[in-house]
C-alpha positions in Angstrom: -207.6 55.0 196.9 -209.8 52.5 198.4 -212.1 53.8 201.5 -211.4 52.5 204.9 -214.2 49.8 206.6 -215.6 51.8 208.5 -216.5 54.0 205.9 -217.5 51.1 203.9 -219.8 49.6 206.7 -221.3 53.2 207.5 -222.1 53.5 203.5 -223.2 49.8 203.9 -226.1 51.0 206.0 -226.8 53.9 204.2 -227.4 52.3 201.0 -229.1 49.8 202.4 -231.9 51.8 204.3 -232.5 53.6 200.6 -233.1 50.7 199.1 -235.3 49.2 201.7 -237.5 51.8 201.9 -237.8 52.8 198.3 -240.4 50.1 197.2 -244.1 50.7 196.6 -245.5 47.2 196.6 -242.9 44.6 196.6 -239.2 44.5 198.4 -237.1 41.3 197.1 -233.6 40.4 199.4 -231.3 38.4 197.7 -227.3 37.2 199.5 -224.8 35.2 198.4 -223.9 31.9 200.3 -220.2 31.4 199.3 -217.9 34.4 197.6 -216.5 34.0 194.7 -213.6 31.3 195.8 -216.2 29.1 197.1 -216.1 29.5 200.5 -219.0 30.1 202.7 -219.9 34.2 203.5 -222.2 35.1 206.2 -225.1 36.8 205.1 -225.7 41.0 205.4 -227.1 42.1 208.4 -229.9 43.1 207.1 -230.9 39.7 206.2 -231.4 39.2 210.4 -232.7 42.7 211.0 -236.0 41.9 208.4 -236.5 38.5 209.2 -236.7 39.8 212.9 -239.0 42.3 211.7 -241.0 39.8 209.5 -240.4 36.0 210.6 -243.2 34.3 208.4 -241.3 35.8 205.2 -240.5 32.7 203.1 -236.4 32.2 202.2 -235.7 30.7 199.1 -232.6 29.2 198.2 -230.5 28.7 194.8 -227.4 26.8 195.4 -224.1 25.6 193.3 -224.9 22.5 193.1 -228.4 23.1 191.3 -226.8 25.0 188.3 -223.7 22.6 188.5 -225.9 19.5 187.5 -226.6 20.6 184.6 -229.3 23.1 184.4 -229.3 24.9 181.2 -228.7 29.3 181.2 -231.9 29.1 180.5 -233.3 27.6 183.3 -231.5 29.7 185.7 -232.6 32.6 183.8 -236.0 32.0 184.8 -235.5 32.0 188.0 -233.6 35.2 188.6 -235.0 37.7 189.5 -233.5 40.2 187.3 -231.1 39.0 184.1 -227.9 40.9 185.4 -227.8 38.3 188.0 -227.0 36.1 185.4 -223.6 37.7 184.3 -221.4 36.8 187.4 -222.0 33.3 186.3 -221.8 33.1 182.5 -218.4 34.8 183.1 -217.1 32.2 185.0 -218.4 29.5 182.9 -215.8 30.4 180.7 -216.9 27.5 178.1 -220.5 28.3 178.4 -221.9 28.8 174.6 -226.0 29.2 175.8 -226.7 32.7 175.4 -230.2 32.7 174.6 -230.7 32.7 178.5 -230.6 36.4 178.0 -234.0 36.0 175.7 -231.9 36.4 172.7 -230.9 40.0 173.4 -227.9 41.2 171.4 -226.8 43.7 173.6 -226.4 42.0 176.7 -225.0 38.9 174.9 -222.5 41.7 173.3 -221.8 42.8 176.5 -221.3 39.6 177.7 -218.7 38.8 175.6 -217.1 42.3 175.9 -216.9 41.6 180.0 -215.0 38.1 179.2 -211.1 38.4 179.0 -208.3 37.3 180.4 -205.4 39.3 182.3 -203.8 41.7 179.6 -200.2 41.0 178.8 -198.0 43.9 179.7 -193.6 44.5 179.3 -191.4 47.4 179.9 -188.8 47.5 177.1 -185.8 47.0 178.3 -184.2 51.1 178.5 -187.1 51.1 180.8 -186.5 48.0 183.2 -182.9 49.4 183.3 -183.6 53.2 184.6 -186.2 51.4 187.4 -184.2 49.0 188.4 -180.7 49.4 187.5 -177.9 48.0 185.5 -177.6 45.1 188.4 -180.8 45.0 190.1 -180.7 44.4 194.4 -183.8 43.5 195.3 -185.0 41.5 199.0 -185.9 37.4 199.3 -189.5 38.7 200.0 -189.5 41.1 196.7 -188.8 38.2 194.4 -191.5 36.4 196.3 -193.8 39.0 195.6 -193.2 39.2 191.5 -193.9 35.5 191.7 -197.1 35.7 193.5 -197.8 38.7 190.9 -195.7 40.5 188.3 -198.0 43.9 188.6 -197.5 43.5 192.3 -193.7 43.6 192.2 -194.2 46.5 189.4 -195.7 48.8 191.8 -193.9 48.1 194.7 -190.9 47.9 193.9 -190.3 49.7 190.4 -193.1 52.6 191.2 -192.2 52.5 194.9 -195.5 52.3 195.5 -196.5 52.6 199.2 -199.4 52.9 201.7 -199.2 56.2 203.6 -197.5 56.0 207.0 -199.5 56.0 210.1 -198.3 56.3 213.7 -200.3 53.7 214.6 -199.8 50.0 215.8 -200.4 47.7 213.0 -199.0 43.9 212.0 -195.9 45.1 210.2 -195.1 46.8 213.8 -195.5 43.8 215.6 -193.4 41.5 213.9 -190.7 44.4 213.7 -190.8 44.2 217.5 -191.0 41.0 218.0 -187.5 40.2 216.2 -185.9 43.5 217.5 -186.7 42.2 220.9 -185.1 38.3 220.4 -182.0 40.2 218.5 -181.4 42.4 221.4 -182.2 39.0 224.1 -179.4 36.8 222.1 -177.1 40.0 222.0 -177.8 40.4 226.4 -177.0 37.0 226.9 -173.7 37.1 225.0 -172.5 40.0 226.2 -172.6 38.3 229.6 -170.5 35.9 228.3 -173.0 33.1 228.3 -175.0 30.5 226.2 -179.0 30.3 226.1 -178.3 27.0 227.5 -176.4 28.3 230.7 -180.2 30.1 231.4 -183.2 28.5 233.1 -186.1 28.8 231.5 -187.5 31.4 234.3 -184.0 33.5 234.1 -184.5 33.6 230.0 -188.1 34.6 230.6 -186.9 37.6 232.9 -184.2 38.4 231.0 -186.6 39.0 227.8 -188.9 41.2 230.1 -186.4 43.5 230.9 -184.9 43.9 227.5 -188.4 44.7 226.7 -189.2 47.4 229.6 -185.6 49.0 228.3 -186.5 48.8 224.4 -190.0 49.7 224.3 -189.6 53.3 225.0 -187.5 54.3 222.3 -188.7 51.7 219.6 -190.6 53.6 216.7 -190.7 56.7 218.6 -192.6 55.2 221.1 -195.5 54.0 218.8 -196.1 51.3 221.7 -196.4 53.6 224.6 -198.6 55.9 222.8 -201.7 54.7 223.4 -203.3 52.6 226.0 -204.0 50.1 223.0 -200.5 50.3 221.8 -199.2 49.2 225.4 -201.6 46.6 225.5 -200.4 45.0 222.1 -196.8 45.2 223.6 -197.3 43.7 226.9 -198.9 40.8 224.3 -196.3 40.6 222.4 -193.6 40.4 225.5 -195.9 37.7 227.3 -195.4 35.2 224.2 -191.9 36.1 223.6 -191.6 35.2 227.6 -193.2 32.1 226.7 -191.2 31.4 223.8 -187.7 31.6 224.9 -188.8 29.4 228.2 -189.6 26.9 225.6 -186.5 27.1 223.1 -184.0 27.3 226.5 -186.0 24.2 227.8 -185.2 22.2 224.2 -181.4 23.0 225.1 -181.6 19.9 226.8 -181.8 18.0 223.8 -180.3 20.0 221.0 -176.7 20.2 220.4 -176.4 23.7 217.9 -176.6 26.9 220.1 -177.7 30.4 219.1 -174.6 32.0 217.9 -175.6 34.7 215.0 -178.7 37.3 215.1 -179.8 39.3 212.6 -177.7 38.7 210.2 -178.0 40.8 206.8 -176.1 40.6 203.5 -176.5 42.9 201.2 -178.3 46.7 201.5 -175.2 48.2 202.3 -174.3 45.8 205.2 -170.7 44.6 206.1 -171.3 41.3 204.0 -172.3 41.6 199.8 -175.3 40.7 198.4 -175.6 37.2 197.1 -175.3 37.4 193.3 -177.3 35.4 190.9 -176.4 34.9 187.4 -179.0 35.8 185.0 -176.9 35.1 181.8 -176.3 37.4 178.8 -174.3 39.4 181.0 -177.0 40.5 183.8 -177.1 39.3 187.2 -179.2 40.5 190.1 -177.9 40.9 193.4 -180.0 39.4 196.3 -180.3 41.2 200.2 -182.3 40.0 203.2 -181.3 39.5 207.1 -181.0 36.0 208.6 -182.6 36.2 212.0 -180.9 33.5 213.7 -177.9 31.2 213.2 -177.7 27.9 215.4 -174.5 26.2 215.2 -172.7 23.1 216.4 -168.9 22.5 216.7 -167.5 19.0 216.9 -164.0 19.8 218.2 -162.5 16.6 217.9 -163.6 16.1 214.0 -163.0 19.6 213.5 -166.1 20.1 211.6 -168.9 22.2 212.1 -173.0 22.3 211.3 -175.6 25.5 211.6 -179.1 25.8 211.0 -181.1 28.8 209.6 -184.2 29.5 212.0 -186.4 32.2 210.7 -189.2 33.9 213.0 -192.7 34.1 212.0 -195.7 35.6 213.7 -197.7 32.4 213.1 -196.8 28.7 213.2 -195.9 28.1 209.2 -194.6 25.0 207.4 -192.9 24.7 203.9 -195.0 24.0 201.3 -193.0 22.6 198.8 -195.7 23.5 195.4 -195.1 27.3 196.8 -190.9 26.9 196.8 -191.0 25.6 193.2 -193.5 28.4 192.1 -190.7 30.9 193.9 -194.0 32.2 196.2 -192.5 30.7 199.3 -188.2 31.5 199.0 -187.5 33.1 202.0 -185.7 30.1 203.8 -183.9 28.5 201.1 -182.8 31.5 199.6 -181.5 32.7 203.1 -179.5 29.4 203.2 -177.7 29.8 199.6 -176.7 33.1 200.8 -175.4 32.2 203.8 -173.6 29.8 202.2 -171.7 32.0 200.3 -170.5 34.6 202.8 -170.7 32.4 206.1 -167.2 32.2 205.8 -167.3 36.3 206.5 -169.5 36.4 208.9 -168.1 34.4 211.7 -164.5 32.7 212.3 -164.4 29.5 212.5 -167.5 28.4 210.3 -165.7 28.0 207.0 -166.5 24.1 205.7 -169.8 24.4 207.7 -172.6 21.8 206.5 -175.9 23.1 206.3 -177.6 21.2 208.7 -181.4 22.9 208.0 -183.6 25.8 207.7 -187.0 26.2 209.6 -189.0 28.9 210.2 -190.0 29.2 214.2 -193.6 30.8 215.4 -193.8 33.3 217.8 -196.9 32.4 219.4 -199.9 34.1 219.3 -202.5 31.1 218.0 -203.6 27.5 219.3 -204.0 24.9 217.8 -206.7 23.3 216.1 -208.1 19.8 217.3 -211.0 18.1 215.1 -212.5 17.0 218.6 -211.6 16.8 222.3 -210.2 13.4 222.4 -207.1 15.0 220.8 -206.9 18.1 222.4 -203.5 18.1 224.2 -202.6 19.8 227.5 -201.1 23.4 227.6 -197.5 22.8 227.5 -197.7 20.6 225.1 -200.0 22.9 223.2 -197.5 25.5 223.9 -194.6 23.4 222.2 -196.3 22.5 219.2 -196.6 26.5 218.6 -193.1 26.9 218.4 -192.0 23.9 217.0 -189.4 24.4 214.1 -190.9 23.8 211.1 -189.0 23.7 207.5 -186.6 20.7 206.0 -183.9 19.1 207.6 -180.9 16.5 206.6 -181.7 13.7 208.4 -178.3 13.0 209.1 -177.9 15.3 211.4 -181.2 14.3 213.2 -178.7 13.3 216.1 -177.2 17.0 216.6 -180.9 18.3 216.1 -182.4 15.9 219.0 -180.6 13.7 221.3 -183.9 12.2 222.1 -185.1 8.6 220.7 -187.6 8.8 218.0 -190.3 7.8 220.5 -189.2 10.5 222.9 -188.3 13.0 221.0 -188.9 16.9 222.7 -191.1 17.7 219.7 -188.6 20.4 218.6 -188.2 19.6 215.0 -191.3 17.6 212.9 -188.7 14.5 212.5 -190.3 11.3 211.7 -189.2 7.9 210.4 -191.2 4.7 208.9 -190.5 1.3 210.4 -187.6 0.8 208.4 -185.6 4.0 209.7 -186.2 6.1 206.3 -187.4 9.6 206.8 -190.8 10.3 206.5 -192.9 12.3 204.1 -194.8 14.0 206.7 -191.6 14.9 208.5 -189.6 17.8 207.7 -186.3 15.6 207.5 -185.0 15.1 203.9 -182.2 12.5 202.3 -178.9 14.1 202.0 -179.3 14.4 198.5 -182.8 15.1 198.5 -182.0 18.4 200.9 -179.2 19.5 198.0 -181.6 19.0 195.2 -184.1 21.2 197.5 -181.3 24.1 197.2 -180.7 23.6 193.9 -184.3 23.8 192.6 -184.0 27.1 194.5 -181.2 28.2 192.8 -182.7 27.7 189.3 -186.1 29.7 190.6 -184.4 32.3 191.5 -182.3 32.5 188.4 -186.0 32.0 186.3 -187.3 35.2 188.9 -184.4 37.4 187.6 -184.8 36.5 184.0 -189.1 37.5 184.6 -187.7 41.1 186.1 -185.1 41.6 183.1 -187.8 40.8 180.6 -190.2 43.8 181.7 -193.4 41.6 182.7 -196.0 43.6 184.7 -198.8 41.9 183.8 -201.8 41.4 186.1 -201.1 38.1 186.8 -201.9 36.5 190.4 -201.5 33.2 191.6 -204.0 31.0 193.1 -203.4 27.2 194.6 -206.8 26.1 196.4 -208.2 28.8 198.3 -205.0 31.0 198.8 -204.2 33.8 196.1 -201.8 36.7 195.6 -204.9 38.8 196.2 -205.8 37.9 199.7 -203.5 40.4 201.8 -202.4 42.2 199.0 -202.5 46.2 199.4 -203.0 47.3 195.1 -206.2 45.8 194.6 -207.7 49.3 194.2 -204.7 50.1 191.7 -204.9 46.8 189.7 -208.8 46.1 189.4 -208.5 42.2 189.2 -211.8 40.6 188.8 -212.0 36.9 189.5 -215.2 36.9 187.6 -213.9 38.3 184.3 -209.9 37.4 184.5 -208.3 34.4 185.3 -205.9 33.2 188.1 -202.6 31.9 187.7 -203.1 28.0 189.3 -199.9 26.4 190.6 -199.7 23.3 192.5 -202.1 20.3 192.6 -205.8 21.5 192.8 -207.4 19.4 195.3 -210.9 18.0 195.0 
């Protein structure tokens, strides 16, 4: 429904040249500094092409801080140039009461108050919920995460079956398919020659992902990645920091006891283990599927125990933020790990009694990272570790199993560290026994809340915000649902910071 950029930028200019030349005697530009979250925007570029044209034209400048210091409507009024300008902000100050900045006009006051509402409260009555989603809903981790971030969201996609039309092109959702097919079909070369990632070097992994690659490319997506000069460059991309990536994760063999035994791993969605059911009470449950890309585990023979860890792959280095798990926005993990839980015992012999020894999610590669100034920039291999270093919670008492390293020489795997006193820390990812079990339990009971929202028919226009980030930044149905940020309100979660 929405037109594409280019479209946009070509109307852009267009638009733009009308206006420009349209005046008779007088041409006013105005731009906005920050959008409407508050972040800085750059200006149009129109804004450089007339002040190349004219460089002794005078800028003015109206910031936040003016109007937040008190200025009355009426004040700012006066200096706009026309009174619509005014609207944008009135709407936001949703506690403003000082109309008469609009020089006591009744219409645009009555407008004014017209534009002001908040998100309209919408349900499905319950025949209706039923015949779109069944008497026992099945729905993915990453659906449930999507009718927390926004009920209308999940409504569309999931209950319309609301999609974006296919195109045979390269895009994001390709790459990280391709990415994960490639490390599945690596782990499953490697144990077909009846070996362990930790019986390669790290040069013998990197070759043995590159021809896995050269064999799989071909075929994957009916060749979407050897379609196009573009496409194959986007692959060979993609290879190169796999390459990189398994050099690094065989290297860390040195020091971590679990090895890669399980890949792509999927319960529920017709696969040879059952969705994980969730009781919803009142005689509904709802049925959870999703695929577990990797399964590390570690056998003690003599004890006859064993422990695993959940790794999940990610395009970008990501961390668990723990305000986004409670708000159900950020699942995928956890709920990965209570699944498991229930049909590990299915999935591979000898892994019933297992303890959970952690979930993280692992990046791919594909970004640096960031250094507020050159003193703590770090060399390349170090740079190239901290890209893929497992990020997500941990029991510390398996911190042993997890790195054989001291604390002070640690590989830099996992983000464990400890206070003077030997505690776990808060900026580590390792937890308390009992604090990782309250972690899952939490989990449980959001999940449980998630099914009871789908049962009760909520669809409402209702998207999250915490700081900058909102349900609206990447999502797809903005044309659909026609949020305004000036006129309706986000859903905050977390701790707003100042």
């Amino acid at each position: 429904l929405e037109i594409d950029r280019r479209r946009r930028v070509g109307q852009e200019r267009y638009l733009g040249y009308v206006a420009c030349t349209r005046s008779g005697g007088r041409l006013v530009l105005c731009w906005s500094e920050r959008d409407e979250s508050g972040r800085p925007r750059n200006p149009s570029p129109f804004v450089a092409q007339v002040r190349a044209v004219f460089p002794d034209v005078p800028v003015e400048s109206e910031t936040d801080d003016a109007i937040r210091a008190g200025m009355s409507t009426t004040e700012v009024a006066r200096r706009m140039e026309h009174r619509s300008e005014l609207l944008p902000w009135l709407l936001a100050q949703r506690g403003a009461t000082e109309l008469d900045g609009l020089a006591g006009n009744a219409v645009w006051r009555g407008r004014l108050r017209s534009l002001r509402r908040e998100g309209d409260s919408m349900r499905l009555e319950p025949g209706l919920v039923t015949a779109l989603y069944g008497e026992y809903p099945e729905v993915s981790v990453s659906a449930l995460e999507s009718l927390a971030a926004c009920p209308f969201q999940f409504f569309v996609r999931r209950g319309l079956r609301g999609r974006e039309r296919a195109m045979f092109e390269v895009d994001r959702r390709h790459t990280g398919s391709l990415a994960h097919e490639l490390l599945a079909r690596f782990h499953a070369s490697i144990v077909a020659a009846g070996k362990r990632w930790r019986d390669l070097t790290p040069d013998e992994a990197r070759r043995c992902l590159h021809d896995v690659a050269s064999v799989h490319l071909v075929s994957y997506g009916d060749g979407v990645f050897t379609a196009t000069p573009e496409a194959r460059w986007e692959a060979e991309a993609v290879v190169e920091r796999l390459q990189g990536l398994v050099g690094v994760l065989v290297a860390w063999m040195e020091t971590y006891r679990f090895d890669p035994m399980l890949a792509e791993v999927e319960f529920g969605g017709g696969g040879e283990q059952g969705a994980w059911t969730v009781d919803v009470g009142e005689g509904r449950a709802l049925r959870v599927r999703g695929k577990v890309d990797r399964v590390d585990v570690s056998r003690d023979e003599a004890a006859g125990t064993a422990r695993y860890v959940i790794l999940d792959y990610k395009l970008r280095r990501r961390t668990l933020d723990e305000r986004l798990v409670r708000a159900g926005i950020d699942l995928q993990l956890i709920a990965y790990a209570l699944a498991l839980g229930e049909v590990l015992d299915g999935v591979a012999s000898g892994l019933a009694g297992a303890e959970l020894a952690g979930f993280c999610y692992v990046g791919l590669g594909g970004g640096s990272e960031r250094a507020s100034s050159r003193s703590e920039l770090v060399s390349e291999p170090d740079q190239v570790r901290a890209t893929h270093q497992h990020r997500g919670r941990l029991r510390v008492d398996a911190a042993p199993w997890l790195d054989t390293g001291t604390p002070a020489d640690s590989s830099g795997q996992f983000a464990l560290r400890f206070k003077k006193d030997g505690t776990p820390s808060k900026l580590g990812d390792g937890r308390a026994p009992e604090e990782f079990e309250a972690l899952l339990g939490t989990v449980q009971g959001v999940v449980r809340g998630l099914g009871e929202a789908l049962f009760s028919g909520d669809v409402s226009v209702a998207p999250y915000r915490m700081g900058a980030k909102t349900a609206c930044d990447q999502c797809e149905l903005r044309a659909v649902c026609r949020f305004d940020a000036w006129t309706q309100s986000y859903r905050r979660i977390g701790i707003e910071r100042s």
